[in-house]
C-alpha positions as CSV (number, residue, x, y, z in Angstrom):
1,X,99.2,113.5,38.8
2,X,98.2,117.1,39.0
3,X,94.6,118.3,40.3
4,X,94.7,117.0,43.8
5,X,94.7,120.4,45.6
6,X,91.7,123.3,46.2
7,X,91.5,126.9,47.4
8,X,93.8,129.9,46.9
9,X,94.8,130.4,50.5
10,X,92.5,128.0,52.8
11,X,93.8,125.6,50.8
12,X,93.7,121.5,50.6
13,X,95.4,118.6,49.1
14,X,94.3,115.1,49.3
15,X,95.9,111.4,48.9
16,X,95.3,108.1,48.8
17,X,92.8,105.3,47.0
18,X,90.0,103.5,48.2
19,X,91.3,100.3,48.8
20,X,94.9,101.4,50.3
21,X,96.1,101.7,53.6
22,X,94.7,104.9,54.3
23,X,93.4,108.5,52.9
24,X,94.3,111.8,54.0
25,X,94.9,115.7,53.1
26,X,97.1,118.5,54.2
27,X,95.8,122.0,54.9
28,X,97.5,124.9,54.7
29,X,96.5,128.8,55.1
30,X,93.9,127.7,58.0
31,X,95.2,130.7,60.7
32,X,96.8,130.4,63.9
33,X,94.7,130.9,67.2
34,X,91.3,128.8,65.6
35,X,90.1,126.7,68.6
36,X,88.3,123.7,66.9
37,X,85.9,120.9,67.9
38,X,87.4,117.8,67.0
39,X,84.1,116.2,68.0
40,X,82.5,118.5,65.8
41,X,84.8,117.6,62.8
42,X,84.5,113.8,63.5
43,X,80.3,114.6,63.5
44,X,80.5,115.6,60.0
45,X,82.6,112.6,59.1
46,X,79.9,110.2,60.2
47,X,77.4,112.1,58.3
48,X,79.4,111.2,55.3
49,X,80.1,107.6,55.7
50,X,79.0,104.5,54.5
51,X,76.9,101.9,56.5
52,X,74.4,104.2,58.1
53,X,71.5,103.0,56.8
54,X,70.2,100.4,54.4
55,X,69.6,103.1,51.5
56,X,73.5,103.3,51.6
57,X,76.7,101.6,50.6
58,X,77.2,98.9,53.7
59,X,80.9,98.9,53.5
60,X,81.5,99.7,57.4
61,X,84.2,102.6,57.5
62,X,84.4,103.8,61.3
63,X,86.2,106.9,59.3
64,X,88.1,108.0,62.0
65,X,90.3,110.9,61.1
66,X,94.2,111.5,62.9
67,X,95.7,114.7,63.1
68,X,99.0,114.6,62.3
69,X,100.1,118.5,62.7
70,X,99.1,121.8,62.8
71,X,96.9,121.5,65.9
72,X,98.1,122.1,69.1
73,X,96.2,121.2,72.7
74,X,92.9,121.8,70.1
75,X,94.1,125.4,68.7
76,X,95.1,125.7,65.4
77,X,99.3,126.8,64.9
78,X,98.9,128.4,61.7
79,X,101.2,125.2,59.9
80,X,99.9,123.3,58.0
81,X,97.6,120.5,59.4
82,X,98.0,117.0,57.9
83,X,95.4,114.2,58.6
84,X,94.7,110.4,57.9
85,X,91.5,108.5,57.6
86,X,92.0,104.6,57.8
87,X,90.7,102.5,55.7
88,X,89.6,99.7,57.6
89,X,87.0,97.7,55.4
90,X,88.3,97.2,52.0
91,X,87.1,94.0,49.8
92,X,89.4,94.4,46.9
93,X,88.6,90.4,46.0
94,X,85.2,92.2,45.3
95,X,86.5,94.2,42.6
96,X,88.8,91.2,40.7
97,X,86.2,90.5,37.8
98,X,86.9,94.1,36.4
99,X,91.1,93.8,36.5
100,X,90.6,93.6,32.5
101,X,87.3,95.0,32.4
102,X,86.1,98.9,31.8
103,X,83.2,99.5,33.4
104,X,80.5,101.5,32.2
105,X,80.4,105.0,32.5
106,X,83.5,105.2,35.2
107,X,87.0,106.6,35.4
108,X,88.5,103.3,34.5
109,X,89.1,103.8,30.8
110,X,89.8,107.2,31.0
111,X,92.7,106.4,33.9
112,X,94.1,103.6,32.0
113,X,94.4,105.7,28.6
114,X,95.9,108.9,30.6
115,X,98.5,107.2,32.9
116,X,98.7,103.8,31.4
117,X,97.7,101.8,34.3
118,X,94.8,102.2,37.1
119,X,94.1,100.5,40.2
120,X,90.6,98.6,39.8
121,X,90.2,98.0,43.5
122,X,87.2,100.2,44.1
123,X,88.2,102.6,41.8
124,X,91.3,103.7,43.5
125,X,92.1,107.4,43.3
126,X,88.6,107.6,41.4
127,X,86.6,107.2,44.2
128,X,84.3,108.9,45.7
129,X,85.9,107.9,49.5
130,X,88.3,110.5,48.8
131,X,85.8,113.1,49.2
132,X,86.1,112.0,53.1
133,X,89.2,114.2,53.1
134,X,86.8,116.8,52.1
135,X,84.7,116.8,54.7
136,X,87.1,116.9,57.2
137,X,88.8,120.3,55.5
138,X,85.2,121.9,55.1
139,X,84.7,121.1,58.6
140,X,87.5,123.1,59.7
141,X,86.7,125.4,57.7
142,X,82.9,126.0,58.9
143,X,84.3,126.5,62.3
144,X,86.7,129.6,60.9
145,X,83.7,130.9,59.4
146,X,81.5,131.1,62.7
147,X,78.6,132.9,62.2
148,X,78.1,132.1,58.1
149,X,75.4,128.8,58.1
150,X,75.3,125.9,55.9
151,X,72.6,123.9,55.0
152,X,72.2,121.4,52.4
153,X,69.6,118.7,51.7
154,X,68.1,115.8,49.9
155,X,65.7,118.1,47.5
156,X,65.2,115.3,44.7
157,X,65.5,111.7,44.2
158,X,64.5,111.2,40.6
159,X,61.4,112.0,39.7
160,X,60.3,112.8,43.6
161,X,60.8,116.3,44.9
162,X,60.3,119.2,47.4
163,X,57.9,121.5,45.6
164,X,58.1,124.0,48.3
165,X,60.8,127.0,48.6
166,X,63.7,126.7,50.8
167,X,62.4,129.4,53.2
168,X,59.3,127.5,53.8
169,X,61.7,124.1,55.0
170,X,62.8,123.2,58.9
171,X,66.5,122.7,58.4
172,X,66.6,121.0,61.9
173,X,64.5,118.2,60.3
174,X,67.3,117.2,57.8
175,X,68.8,114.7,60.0
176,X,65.2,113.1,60.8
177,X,66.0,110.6,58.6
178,X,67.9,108.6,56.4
179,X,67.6,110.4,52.6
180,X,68.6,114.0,54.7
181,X,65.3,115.5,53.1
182,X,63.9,118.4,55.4
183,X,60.3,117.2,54.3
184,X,59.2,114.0,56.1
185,X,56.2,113.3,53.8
186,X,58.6,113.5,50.6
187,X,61.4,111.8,52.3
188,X,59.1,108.7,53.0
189,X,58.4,108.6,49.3
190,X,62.3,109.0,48.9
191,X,63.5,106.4,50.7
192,X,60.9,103.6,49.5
193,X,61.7,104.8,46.1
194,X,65.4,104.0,46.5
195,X,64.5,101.0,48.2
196,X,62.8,99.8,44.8
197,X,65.0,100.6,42.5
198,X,67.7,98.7,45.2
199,X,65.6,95.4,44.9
200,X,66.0,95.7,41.1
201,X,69.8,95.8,41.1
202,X,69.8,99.3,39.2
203,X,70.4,103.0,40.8
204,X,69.1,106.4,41.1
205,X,70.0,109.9,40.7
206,X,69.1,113.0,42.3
207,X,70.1,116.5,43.3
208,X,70.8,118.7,46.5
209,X,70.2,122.0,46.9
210,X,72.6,124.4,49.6
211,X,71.8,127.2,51.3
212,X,74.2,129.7,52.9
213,X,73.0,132.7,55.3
214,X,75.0,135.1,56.9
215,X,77.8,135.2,54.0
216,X,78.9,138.8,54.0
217,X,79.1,141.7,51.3
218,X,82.2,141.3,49.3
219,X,83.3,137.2,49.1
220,X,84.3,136.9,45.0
221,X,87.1,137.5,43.2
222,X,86.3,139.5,39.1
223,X,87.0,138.7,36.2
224,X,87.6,135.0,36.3
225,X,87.0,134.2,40.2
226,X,84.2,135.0,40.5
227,X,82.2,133.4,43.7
228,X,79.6,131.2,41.8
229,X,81.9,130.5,39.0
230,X,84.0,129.1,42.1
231,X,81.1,127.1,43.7
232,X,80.7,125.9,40.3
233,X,84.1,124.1,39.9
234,X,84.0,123.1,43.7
235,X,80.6,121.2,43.1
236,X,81.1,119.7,39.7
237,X,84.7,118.3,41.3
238,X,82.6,116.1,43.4
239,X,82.4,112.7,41.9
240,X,78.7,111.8,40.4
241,X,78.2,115.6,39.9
242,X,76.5,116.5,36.8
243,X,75.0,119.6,37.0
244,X,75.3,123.0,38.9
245,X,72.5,126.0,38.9
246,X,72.7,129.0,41.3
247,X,69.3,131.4,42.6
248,X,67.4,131.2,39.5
249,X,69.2,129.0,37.7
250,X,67.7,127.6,34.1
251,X,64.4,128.5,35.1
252,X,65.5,132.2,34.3
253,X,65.3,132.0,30.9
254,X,62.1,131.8,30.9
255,X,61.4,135.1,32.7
256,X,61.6,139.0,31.6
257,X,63.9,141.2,32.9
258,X,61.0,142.9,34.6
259,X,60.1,140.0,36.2
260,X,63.9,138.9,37.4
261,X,65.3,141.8,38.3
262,X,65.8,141.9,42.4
263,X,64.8,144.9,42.9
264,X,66.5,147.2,46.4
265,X,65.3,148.0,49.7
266,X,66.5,151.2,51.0
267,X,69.1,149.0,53.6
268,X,70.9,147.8,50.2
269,X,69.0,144.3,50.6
270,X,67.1,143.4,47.9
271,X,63.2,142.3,47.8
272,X,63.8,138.9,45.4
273,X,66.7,137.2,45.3
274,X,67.0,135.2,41.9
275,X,70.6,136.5,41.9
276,X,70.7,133.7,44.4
277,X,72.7,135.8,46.5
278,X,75.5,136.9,44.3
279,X,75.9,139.6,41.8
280,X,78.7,140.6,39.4
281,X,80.6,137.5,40.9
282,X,80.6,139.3,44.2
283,X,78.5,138.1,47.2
284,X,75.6,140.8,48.0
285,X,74.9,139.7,51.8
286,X,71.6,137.6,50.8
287,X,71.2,134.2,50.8
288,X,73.6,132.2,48.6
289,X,71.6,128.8,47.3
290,X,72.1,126.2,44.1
291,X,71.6,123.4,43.1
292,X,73.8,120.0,42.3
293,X,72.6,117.3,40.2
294,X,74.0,113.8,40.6
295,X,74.1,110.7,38.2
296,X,72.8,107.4,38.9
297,X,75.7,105.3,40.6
298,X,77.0,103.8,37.5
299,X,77.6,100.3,39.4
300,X,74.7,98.7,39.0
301,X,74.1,94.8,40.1
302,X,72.3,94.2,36.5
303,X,74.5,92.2,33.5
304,X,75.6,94.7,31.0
305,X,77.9,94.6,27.5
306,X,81.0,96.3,28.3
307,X,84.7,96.9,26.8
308,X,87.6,95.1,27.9
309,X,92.0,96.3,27.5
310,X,92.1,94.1,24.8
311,X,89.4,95.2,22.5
312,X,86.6,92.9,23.1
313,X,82.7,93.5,24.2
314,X,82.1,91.2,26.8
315,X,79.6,91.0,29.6
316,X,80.1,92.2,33.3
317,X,77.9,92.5,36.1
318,X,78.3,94.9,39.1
319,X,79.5,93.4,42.8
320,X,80.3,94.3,45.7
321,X,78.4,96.7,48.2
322,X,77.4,100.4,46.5
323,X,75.3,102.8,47.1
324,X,71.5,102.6,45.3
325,X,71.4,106.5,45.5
326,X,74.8,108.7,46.5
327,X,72.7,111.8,47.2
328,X,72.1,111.4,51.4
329,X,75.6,111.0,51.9
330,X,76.5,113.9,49.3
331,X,74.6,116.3,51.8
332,X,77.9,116.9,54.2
333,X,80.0,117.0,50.9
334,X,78.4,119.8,49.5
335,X,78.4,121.9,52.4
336,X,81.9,121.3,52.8
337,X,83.1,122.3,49.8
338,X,80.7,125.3,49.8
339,X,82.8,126.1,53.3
340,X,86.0,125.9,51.6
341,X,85.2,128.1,48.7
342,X,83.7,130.8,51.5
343,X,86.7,130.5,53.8
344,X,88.9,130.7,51.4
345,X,87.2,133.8,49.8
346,X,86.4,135.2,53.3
347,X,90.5,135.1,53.8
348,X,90.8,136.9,50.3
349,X,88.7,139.6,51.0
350,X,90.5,141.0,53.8
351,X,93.4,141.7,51.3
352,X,90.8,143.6,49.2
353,X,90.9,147.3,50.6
354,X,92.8,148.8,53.8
């Protein structure tokens, strides 16, 4: 199975399946000498997973990752540094009315037809639990990056959204409450929204937008790697991701060259910023943001017609605990694979020019 690594030289591998012993990635390229918070790292796990509120999945994962290498008395060696998340709360009895069954919309027919067999306990390598591993990598990685911040946040949960620029938003208020939405009023509206559509066994979609400050001149890598075509694949790898738009985005077809053009300041900044903070596939030192759309969950506790490995439309309905709305706990997910594409990149660049 090929596709299970990402990066160029901060690079990450992940294994394992939701409903088996355990998951885990490898890192390699992180440098030598990197002192690292391991509270820190384990903070940004729990932001990620499940049970933390009753707008979430209530599978109760303590998701407590074990370093296996590559860290030494809590200073990176420059090997590479393996890690294991348990998992400790699987219900794979949950998942036995599917064994024969394809669900809607999920991997499971596309697994079975590519390798021939799949494992239907929670999706197994499908899932999105393996973006756990993820998070742990991108926390690393936001601690090699220091200075550079990362912000992402609820900014949509169907048709309710922040209509307010990101500049105008408290990004110390996106851990006020459960939906991660920097805006209390709309978050309130979030939330009871997702607890609706909950009560009525169906699910919702939504999007998140990310913003990253400090990101210096240079991080991008023309013709074909270039930085937002990079945050591009990163986002879209994440499962549930439909959609990816940087600084303007589609709304920049609608606009005139006179009126998108960012035009410079005499320091080399520049007095808009619809190039969202990248230019020619290279960073330009302002504010990187974009957007990620999400899908509903496609689990939904509603009866639906659906194929079968033999040929047949039969009926299924959806059990077991999911989440109503995935876009909360995407939040840490997106930052950290914004972080690996910017460390990674960050570590390219100093190869660029003596």
């Amino acid at each position: 199975m090929a596709g299970n690594s990402f990066g160029n030289l901060f690079k990450l591998t992940t294994f394992g399946e939701s409903h088996g012993t355990a998951i885990g990635g490898i890192i390699d390229g992180c440098p030598a000498g990197l002192e690292l918070d391991l509270n820190a790292i384990q903070r940004e796990l729990n932001r990620r997973k499940p049970g933390q509120s009753e707008i979430v999945t209530q599978r109760k994962e303590p998701d407590t990752v074990a370093f296996l290498s590559g860290i030494f008395e809590g200073i990176t060696t420059g090997t590479p540094i393996g890690f294991t998340i348990e998992n400790a709360n699987q219900k794979s009895k949950d998942y036995s009315h599917i064994k024969d069954v394809y669900r809607p919309s999920h991997a499971d027919f596309t697994y079975d037809k590519k390798y021939g067999n799949r494992d239907y306990r929670g999706g197994g390598r499908s899932s999105a639990r393996e973006t756990a591993c993820r998070v742990v990598a991108g926390a690393i990685a936001k601690q090699l990056l220091k200075n550079i911040k990362i912000h992402a946040f609820t900014s949509s949960v169907g048709k309710i959204y922040i209509d307010k620029p990101y500049q105008d938003l408290d990004f110390s208020k996106i851990e006020s409450n459960a939906v991660r939405c920097p805006d209390g009023a709309i978050a309130e509206k979030m939330i009871s929204h997702i607890k609706d559509i909950k009560k009525q066994g169906d699910t919702i979609g939504g999007t998140v937008t990310c913003v990253l400050q400090n990101v210096p001149i240079g991080l991008g890598e023309p013709v074909f790697d270039k930085l937002h075509a990079e945050l591009g694949k990163a986002m879209l790898s994440i499962n549930a991701v439909k959609g990816f738009e940087y600084g303007s985005g589609f709304c920049g077809v609608q606009m005139k060259g006179s009126e998108h053009n960012d035009l410079f300041n005499a320091d080399g900044t520049t007095k808009t910023n619809l190039s969202g903070g990248i230019q020619g596939g290279i960073s330009n030192g302002m504010d990187i943001y974009f957007r990620v759309a999400f899908k509903p969950v496609a689990t939904i506790m509603q009866k639906q017609n659906t194929l079968d490995n033999q040929g047949n439309i039969v009926e299924m309905q959806g059990r077991g605990r999911h989440d109503p709305c995935v876009v909360p706990r995407a939040v840490p997910i997106v930052e950290a694979m914004a972080a690996l594409v910017i460390a990674d990149y960050y570590l390219m660049n100093k190869t660029t020019k003596l």
